[in-house]
C-alpha positions as CSV (number, residue, x, y, z in Angstrom):
1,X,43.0,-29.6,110.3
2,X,40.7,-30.9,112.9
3,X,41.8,-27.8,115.5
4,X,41.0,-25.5,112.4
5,X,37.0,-27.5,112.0
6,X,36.4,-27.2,115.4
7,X,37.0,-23.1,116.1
8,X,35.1,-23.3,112.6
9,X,32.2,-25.2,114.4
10,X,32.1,-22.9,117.3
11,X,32.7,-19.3,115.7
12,X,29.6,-20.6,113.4
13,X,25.9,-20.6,115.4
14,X,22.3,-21.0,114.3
15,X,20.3,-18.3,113.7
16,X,21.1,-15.0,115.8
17,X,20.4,-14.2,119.6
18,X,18.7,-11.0,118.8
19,X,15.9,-13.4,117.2
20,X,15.3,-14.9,120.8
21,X,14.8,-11.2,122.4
22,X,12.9,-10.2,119.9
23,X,9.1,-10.1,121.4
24,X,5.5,-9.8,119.8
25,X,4.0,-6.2,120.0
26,X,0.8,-6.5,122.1
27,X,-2.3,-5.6,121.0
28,X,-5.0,-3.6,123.5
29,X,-7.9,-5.1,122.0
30,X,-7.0,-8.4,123.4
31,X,-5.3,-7.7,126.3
32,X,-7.9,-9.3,128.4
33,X,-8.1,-12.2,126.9
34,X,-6.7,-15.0,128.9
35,X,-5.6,-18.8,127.9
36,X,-7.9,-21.5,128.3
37,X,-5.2,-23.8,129.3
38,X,-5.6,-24.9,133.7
39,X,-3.0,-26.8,134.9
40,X,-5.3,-28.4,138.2
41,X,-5.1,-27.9,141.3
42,X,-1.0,-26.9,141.7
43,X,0.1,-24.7,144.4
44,X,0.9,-22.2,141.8
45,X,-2.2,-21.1,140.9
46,X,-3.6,-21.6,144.6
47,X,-1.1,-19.2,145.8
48,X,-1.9,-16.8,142.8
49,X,-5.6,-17.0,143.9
50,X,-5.0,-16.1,147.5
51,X,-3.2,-13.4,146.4
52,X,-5.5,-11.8,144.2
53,X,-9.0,-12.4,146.0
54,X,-8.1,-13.0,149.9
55,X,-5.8,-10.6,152.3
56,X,-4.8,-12.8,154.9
57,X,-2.5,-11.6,158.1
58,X,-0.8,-13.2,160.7
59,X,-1.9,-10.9,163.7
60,X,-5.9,-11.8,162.9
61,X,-7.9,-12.6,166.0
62,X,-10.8,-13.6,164.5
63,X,-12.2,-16.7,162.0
64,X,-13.0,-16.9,159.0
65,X,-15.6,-19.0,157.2
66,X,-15.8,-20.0,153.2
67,X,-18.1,-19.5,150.4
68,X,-19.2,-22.8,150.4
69,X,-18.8,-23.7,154.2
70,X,-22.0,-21.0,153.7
71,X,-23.4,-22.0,150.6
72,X,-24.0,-25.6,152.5
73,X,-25.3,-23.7,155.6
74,X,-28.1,-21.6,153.6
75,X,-29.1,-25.1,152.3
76,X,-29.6,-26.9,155.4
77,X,-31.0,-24.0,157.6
78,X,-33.7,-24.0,154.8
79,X,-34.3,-27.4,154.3
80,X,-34.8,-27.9,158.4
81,X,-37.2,-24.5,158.3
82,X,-38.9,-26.3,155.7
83,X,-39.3,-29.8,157.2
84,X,-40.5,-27.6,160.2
85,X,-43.4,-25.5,158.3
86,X,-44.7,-28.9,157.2
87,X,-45.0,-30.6,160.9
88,X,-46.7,-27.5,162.0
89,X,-49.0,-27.7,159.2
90,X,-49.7,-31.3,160.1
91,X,-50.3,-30.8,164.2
92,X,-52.7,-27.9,163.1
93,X,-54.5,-29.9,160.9
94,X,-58.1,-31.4,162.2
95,X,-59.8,-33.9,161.1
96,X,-63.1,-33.9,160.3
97,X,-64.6,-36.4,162.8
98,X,-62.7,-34.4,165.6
99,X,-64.9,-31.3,164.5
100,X,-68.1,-33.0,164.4
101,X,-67.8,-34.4,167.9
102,X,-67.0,-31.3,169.4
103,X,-70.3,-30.0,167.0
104,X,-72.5,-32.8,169.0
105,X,-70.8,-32.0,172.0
106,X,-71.7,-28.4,172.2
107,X,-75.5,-28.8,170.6
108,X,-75.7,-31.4,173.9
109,X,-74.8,-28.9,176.5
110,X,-76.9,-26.5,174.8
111,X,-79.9,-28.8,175.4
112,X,-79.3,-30.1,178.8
113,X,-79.0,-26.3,179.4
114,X,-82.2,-25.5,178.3
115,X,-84.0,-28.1,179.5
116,X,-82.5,-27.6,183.0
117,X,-83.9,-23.7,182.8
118,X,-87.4,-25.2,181.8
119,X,-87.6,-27.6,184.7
120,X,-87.0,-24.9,187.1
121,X,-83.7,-26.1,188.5
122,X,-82.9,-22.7,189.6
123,X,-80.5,-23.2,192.2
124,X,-77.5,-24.4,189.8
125,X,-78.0,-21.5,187.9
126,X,-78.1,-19.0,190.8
127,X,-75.0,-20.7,192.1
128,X,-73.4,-20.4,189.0
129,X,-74.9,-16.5,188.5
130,X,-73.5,-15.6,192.2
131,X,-69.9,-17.2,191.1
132,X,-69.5,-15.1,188.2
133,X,-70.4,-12.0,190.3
134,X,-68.2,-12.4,192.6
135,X,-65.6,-12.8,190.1
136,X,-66.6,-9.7,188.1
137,X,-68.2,-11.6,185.4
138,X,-72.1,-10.3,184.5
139,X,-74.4,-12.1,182.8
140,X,-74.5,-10.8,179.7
141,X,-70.9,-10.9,179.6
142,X,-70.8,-14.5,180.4
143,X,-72.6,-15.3,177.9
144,X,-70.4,-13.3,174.8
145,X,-68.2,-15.6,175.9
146,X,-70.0,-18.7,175.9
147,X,-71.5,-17.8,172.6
148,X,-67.8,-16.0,171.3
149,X,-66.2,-17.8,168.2
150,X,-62.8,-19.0,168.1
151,X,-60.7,-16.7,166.6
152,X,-58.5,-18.5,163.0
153,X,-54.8,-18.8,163.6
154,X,-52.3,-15.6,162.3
155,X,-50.7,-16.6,159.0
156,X,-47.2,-17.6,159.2
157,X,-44.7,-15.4,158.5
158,X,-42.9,-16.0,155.3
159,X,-41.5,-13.1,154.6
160,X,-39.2,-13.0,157.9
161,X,-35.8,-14.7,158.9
162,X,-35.7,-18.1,159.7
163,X,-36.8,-19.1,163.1
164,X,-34.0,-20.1,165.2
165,X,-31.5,-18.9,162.2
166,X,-28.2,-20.0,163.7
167,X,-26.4,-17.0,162.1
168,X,-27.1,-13.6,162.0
169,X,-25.4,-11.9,158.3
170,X,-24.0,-8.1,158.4
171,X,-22.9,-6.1,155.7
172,X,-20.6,-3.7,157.0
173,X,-20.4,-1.5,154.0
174,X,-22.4,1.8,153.7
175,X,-26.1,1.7,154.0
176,X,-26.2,3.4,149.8
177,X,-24.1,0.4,149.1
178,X,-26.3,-2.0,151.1
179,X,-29.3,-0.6,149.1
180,X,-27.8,-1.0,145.5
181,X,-26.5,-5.0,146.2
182,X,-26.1,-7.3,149.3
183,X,-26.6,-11.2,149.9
184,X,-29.9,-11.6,151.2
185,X,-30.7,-12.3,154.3
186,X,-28.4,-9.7,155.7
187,X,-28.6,-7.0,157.9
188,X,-27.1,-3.6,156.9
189,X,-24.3,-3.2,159.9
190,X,-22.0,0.0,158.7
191,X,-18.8,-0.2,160.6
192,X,-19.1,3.9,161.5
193,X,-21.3,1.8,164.2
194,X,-18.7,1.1,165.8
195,X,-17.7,4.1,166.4
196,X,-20.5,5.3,168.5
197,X,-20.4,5.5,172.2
198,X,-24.0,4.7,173.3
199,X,-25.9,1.8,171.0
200,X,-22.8,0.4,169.2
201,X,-24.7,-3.0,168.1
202,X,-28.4,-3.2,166.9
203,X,-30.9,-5.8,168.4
204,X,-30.2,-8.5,167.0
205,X,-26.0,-8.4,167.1
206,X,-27.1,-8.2,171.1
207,X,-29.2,-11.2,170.7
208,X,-26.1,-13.6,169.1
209,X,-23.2,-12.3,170.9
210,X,-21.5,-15.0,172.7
211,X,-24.4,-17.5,172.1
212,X,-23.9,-21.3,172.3
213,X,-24.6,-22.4,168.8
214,X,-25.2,-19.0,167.0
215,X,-22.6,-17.0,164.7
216,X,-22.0,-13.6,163.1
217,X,-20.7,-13.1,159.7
218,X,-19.5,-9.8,158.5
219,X,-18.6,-9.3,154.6
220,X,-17.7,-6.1,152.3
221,X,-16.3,-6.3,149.2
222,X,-13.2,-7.5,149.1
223,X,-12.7,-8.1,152.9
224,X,-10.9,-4.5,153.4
225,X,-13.7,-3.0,156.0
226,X,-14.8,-6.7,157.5
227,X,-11.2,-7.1,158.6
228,X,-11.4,-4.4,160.4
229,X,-14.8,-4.3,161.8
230,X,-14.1,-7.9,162.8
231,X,-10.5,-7.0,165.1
232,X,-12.6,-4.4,166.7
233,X,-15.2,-6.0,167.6
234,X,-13.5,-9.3,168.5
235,X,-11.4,-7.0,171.0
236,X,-14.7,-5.9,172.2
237,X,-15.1,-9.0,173.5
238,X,-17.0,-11.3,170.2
239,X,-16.2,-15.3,170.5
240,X,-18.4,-16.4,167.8
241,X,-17.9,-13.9,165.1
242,X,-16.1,-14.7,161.5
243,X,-15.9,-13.1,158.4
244,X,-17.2,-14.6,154.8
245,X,-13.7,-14.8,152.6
246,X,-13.7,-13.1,150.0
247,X,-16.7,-10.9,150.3
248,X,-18.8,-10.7,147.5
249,X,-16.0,-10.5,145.0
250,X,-15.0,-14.7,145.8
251,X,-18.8,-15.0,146.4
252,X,-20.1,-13.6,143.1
253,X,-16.9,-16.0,141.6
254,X,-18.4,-18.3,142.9
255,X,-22.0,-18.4,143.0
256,X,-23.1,-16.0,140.1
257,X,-26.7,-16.9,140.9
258,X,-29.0,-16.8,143.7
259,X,-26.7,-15.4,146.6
260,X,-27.6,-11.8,146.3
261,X,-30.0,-9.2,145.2
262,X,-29.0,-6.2,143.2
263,X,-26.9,-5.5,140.7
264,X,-23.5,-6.4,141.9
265,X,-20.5,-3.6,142.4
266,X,-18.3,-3.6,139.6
267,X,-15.2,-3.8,141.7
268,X,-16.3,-7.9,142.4
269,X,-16.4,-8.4,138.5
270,X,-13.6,-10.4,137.3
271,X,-12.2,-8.0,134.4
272,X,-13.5,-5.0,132.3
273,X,-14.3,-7.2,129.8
274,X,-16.9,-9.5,132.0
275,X,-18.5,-6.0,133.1
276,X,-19.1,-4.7,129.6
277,X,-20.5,-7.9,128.7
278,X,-23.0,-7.7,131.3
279,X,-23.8,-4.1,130.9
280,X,-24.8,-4.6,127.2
281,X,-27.1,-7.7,128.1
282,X,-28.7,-5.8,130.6
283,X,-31.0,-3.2,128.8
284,X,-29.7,0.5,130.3
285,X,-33.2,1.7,132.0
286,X,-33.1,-1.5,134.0
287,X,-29.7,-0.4,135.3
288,X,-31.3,2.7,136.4
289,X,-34.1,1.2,138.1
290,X,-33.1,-1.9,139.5
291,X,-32.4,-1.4,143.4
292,X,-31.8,-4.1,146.0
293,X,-34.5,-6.0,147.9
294,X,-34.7,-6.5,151.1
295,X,-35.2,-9.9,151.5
296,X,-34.5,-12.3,154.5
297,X,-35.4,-15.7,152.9
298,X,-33.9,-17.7,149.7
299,X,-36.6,-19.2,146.6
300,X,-36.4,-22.3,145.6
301,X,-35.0,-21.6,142.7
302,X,-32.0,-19.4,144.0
303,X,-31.8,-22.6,146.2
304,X,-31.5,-25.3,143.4
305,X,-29.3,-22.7,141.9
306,X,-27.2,-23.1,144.9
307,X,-26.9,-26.6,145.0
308,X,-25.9,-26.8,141.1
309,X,-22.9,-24.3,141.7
310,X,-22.0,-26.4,144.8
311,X,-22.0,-29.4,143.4
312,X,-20.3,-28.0,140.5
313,X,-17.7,-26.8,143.2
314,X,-17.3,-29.9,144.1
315,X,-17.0,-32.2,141.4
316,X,-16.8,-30.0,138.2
317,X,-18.6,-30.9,135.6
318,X,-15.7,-31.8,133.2
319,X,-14.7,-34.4,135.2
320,X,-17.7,-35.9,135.3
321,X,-17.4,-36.0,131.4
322,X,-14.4,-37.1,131.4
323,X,-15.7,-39.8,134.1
324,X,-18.6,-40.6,131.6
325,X,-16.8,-41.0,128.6
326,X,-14.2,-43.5,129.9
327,X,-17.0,-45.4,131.6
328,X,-18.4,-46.1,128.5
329,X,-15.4,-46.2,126.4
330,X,-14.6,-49.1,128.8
331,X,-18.2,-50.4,128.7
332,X,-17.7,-51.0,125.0
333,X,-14.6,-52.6,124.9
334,X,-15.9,-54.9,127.8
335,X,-18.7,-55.7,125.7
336,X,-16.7,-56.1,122.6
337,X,-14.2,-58.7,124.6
338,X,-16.9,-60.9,125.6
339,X,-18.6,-61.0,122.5
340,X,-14.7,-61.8,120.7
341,X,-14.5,-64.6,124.0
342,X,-18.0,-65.6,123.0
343,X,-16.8,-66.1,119.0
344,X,-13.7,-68.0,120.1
345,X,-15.6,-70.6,122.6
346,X,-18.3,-70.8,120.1
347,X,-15.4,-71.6,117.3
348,X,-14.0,-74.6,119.4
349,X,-17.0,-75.8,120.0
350,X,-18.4,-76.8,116.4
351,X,-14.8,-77.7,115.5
352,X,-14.9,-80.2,118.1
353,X,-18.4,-81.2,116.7
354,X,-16.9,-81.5,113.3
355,X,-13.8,-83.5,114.5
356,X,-16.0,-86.4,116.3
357,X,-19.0,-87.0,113.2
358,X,-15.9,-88.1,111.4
359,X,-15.9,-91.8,110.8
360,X,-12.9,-93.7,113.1
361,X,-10.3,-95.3,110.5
């Protein structure tokens, strides 16, 4: 009986296994729709993210550098440019006081002068007349340039890289590409540059080869022509040269705003989708006109933009709602423990007041 329940039992399953292979039909409306579910910081999705954005090779003979090892450069090499605008400004300043001595200064020698010429003291000026001609100088001449007016000081250039810029930014892409989108502050380097016999490297790649405490950064897209611009030029003979990881695919990733000028190439947009979203937010003549500027400084606001998405790098801000939240979750039962400690000593207290008025029997 019990041999005959248990081939019953096993001869007799739940449900049927062509259930479990059974699979949903996908739909290609929402076929780039991903889960909102992030597991952290595993080595999973690390892996999966060097995979997809990065091409990394053993044989590489040159660095690299990060999106936000850069993002933290930008923001100091424009905070010390800064800092250095405003002590020029100050050691160019002068005061008031200084510019009315000088005033009473020059209205002095202009009357000893003249009262030297009246008094018939001819013999300083004939000296002074015979120096200048022997040094070429007329009289007439001499005095345009007594009487000549200081000239103002040229306006500072605002418009221009950064003096003393410790690193010099190429896009090795085409120069139609360079036009439509590039980070600004870069120079357009095209890697068929390399190829030439006579005048590989422009000006200023001459001027930061091989400098002590000056770098060149290359970027493309998606590092498939800096790679190789970067091994040939590093076998030219490059110490100090790295390429941005990434390119402007990890860059735009990372720092939608502020980095670059342009419209950027649709092979650094994250899916399809993300690109039709932005094409129907952005009217269609302004796709047709909008071009690239040239630019060789950051805004302030592409700056603070900067800084947010760093620190939002950094410590996202989820965690820092998380962080909040508990903080004051724990605030409140803190404060609600020392009020209940507060109830309880205050209790005892007039119990122990009651207790002693009684009368001793």
């Amino acid at each position: 009986m019990c041999v005959l329940f248990k081939r019953m039992s096993f001869n007799r399953g739940i449900g049927s296994v062509k259930y479990m292979e059974k699979r949903t039909p996908k739909n290609p409306k929402y076929q780039y729709v991903k889960t909102k579910l992030d597991t952290g910081c595993s080595l999973t999705n690390y892996l999966d993210d060097i995979r997809r954005n990065y091409k990394y090779r053993k044989d590489e003979i040159f660095k690299r550098l990060g999106v936000s090892t850069f993002a933290q450069m930008i923001l100091q090499v424009a905070s010390v440019s800064e800092l250095n605008d405003i002590e020029d400004d100050i050691d160019s300043h002068r005061p008031e006081d200084c510019l009315s001595l000088a005033s009473d200064a020059d209205s002095a020698c202009h009357s000893d002068r003249s009262y030297a010429e009246h008094t018939g003291e001819m013999c300083h000026s004939a000296r002074s007349t015979l120096l200048s001609v022997i040094s070429g100088v007329g009289e007439l001449s001499r005095e345009e340039k007594i009487s000549e007016p200081k000239l103002p000081d040229a306006p500072k250039q605002t418009d221009g890289p950064y003096p003393d810029c410790p690193y010099l930014l190429l896009d090795v892409r085409d120069r139609d590409h360079y036009d439509r989108c590039h980070i600004i502050s870069a120079h357009s380097f095209p890697i068929t540059m390399l190829s030439r016999t006579m005048d590989s490297y422009t000006k200023e790649v001459r001027e930061y080869r091989n400098v002590a405490g000056r770098i060149v950064i290359l970027y493309d897209d998606d590092e498939r022509i800096a790679s190789q611009a970067a091994t040939s030029m590093c076998q030219r003979g490059f110490e100090n040269l790295f390429i941005l990881s990434g390119g402007l695919k990890v860059l735009y990733k990372k720092f939608p705003e502020g980095m670059t000028t342009g419209p950027v190439p649709t092979s650094c947009l994250a899916s399809p989708a993300s690109l039709r979203a932005r094409k129907s937010s952005v009217p269609q003549q302004q796709q047709q006109i909008q071009a690239a500027e040239e630019r060789w400084r950051f805004t302030s606001d592409e700056l603070s933009k900067i800084q947010e998405e760093l620190e939002e790098m950094l410590i996202p801000s989820e965690y820092l709602r998380e962080y909040s939240r508990l903080s004051s979750r724990m605030s409140t039962i803190s404060t609600q423990s020392r009020a209940s400690s507060a109830g309880s000593r205050l209790s005892s207290s007039t119990a122990g007041r009651v207790q002693s008025s009684r009368p001793w029997k």
